[in-house]
C-alpha positions as CSV (number, residue, x, y, z in Angstrom):
1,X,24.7,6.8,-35.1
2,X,28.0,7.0,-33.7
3,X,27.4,10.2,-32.5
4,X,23.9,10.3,-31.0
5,X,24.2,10.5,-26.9
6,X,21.7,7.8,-26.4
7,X,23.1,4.6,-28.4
8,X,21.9,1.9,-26.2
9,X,18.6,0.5,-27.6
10,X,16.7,-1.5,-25.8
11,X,13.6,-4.4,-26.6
12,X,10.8,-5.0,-24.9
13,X,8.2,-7.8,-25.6
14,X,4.6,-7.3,-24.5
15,X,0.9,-9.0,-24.9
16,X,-2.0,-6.9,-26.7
17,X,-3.4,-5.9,-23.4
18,X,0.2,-4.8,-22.0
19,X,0.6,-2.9,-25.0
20,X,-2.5,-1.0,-25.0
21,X,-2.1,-0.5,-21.2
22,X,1.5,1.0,-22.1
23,X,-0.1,3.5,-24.6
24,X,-2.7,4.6,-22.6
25,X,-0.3,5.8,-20.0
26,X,2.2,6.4,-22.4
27,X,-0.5,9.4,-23.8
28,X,-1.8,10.3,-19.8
29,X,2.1,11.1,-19.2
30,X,2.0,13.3,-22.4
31,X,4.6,11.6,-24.2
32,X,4.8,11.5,-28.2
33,X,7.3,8.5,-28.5
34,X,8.0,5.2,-26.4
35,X,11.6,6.3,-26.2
36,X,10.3,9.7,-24.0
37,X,8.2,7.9,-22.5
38,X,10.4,5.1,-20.7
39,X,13.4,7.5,-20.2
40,X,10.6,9.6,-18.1
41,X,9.6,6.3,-16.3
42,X,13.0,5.2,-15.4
43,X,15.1,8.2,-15.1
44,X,12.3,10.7,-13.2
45,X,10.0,8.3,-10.9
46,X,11.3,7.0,-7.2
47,X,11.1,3.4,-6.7
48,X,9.6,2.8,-3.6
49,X,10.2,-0.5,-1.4
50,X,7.5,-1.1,0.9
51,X,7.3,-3.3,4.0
52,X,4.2,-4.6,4.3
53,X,4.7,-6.5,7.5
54,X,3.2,-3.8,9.4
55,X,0.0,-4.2,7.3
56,X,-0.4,-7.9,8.0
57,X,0.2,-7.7,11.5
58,X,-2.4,-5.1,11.4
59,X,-5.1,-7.7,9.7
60,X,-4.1,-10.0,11.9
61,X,-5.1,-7.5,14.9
62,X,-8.2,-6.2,12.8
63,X,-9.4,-9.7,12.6
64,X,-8.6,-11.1,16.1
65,X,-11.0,-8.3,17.3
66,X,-13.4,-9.1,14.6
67,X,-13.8,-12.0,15.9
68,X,-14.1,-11.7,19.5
69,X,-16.2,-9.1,19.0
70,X,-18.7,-10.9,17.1
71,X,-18.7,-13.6,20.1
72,X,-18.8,-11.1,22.4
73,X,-22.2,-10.4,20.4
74,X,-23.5,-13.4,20.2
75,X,-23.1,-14.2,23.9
76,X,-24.7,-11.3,24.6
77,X,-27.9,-11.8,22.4
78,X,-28.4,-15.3,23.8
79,X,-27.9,-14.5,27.4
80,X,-28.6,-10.5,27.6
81,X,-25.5,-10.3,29.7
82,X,-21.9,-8.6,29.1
83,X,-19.1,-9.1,31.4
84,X,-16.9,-6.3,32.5
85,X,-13.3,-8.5,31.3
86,X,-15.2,-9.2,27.5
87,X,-15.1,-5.2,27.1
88,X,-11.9,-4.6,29.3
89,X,-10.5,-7.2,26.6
90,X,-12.3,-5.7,23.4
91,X,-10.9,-2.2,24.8
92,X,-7.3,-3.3,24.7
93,X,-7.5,-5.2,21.3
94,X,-9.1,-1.4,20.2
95,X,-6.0,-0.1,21.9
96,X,-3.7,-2.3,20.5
97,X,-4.8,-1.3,16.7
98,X,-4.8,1.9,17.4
99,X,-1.0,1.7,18.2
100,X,-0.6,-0.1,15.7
101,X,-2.4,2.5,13.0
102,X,-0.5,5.1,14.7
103,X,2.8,3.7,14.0
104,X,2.3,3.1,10.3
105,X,0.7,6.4,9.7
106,X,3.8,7.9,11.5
107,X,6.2,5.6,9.3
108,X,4.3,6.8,6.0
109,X,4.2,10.3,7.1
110,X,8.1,10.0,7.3
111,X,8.7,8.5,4.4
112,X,6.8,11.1,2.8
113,X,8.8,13.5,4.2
114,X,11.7,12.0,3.6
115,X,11.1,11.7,-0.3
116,X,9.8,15.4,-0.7
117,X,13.1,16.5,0.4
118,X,11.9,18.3,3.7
């Protein structure tokens, strides 16, 4: 053993399920043993870290409109009437997540970029 390149040996504990989820992907990734199989899973794949906070501030935007939209709605179904501000408002909360899905589809784009090497 003293002269194998890999001499390190590792352990790794797992549940039925766990295991069986490791083989499956272990045979999608084409791999005969575990030992090919983790060294591609460590040494080949990027580890992304992602920021979600751009994604809750967008459910917070999604739902605020939600919501005023649905009592814009009901307002309108009891009284038959819509008022210029309630869709002035609606417009700019349609504004304001569009911005917002804008700048995260611009973010992701880069990042994609970015880890493709162009």
């Amino acid at each position: 053993m003293a002269n194998r390149i890999r001499n390190e040996r590792l352990e790794i504990k797992l549940t039925k399920e766990e295991k069986a989820i490791f083989e499956e992907k272990r045979k999608l990734a084409n791999c005969k043993t575990m030992s090919h199989f983790l060294r591609k899973c460590v040494l080949e794949k990027e580890i992304y870290v992602v920021d979600l906070e751009p994604f809750r501030n967008l459910q917070w935007l999604l739902s605020n409109a939600t919501n005023n939209i649905n009592q814009i709605a009901k307002a309108t179904n009891t009284t038959g009437v819509i008022y210029k501000n309630e869709i002035e408002s609606m417009n700019k909360q349609i504004e304001k997540l569009s911005r917002e899905i804008w700048q995260i589809h611009s973010l992701l784009l880069n990042k994609s970029k970015e880890s493709s090497g162009d």
